[in-house]
N, C-alpha and C positions, 0 to 999 in steps of 0.2 A: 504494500500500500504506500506506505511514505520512506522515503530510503533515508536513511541515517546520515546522511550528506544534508539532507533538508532540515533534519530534526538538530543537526550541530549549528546550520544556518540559521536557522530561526532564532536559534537560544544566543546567539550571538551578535546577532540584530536588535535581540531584544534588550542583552544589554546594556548595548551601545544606546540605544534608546533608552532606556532607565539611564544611564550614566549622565548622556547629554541631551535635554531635551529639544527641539525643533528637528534633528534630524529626517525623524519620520514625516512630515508635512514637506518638506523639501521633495523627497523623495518619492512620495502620491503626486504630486505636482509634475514633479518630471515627468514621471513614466505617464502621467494621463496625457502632458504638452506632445509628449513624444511619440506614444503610443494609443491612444485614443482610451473613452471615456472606460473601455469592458476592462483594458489591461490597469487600469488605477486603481480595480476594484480586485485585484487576484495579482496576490504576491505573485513573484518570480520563486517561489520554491512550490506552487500547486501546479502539478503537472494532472493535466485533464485526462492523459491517456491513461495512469494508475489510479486510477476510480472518481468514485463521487469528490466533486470539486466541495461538496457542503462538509462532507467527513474530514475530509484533509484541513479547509479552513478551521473546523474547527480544534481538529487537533495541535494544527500547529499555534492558532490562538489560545490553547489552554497552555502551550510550553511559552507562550511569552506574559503570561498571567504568572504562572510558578515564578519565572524568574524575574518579573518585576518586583511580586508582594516579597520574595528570598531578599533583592539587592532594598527594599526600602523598609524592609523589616531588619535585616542588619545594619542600614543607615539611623534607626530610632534606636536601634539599641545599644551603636557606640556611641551616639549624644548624648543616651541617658547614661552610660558609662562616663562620657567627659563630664557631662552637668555633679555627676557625684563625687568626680574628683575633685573638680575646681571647688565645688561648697565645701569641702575642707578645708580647704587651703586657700586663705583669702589672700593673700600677696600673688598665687596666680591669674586668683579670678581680675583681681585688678591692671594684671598685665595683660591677659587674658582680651579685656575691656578696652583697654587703650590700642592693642593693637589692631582688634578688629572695627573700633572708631577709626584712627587713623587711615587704615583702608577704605573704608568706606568713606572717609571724608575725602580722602586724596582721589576716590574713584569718582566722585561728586565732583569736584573741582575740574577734572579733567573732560567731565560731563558738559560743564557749563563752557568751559573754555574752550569748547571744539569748533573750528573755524570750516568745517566738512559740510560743503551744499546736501541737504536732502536730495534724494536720487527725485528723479517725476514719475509718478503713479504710473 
């Protein structure tokens, strides 16, 4: 039914997509610019000859389900791991504070000071 080529692609897509969000919207966009409205709608790993195109969507949809709720469910649970460290230890959390102010301010700054024409719709 679905060859293990597709089931390692999909889980690897998906966590490229959990890691970095927008990719996948780039990518539906392409392939429908490119390839017309049916192929934006059926990944490139459901192959129509190895069966029902509903069965495959949905299984390869449930391997990028697992490995979303895996990669954001181990992202809450080292925050709640750093959140319990730094409430210990208040001379981190204040280092902790400042640098990610600092960042954030200097990302701000760089925000406002951008001399880059918006592209035209």
């Amino acid at each position: 039914m679905i060859e293990t080529t597709a089931v390692l692609g999909v889980a690897a897509a998906a966590l490229g997509l959990v890691l970095t969000p927008g990719p996948n919207m780039m990518y539906l966009v392409s392939r429908t610019v490119s390839q017309g409205r049916r192929a934006g709608l059926i990944s490139q790993f459901v192959v129509t000859a190895h069966g029902r195109v509903w069965l495959q969507s949905l299984c390869l949809g449930s391997i990028q389900i697992a490995i979303a709720i895996s990669v954001n469910g181990l992202i809450v649970l080292s925050a709640g791991a750093i959140a319990g460290f730094l409430a210990g230890r208040p001379l981190w959390l204040r280092i902790q504070r400042f640098v990610t102010g600092s960042v954030l301010g200097a990302m701000a700054v760089l925000v406002v000071s951008d001399r880059a024409r918006p592209m035209p719709a």
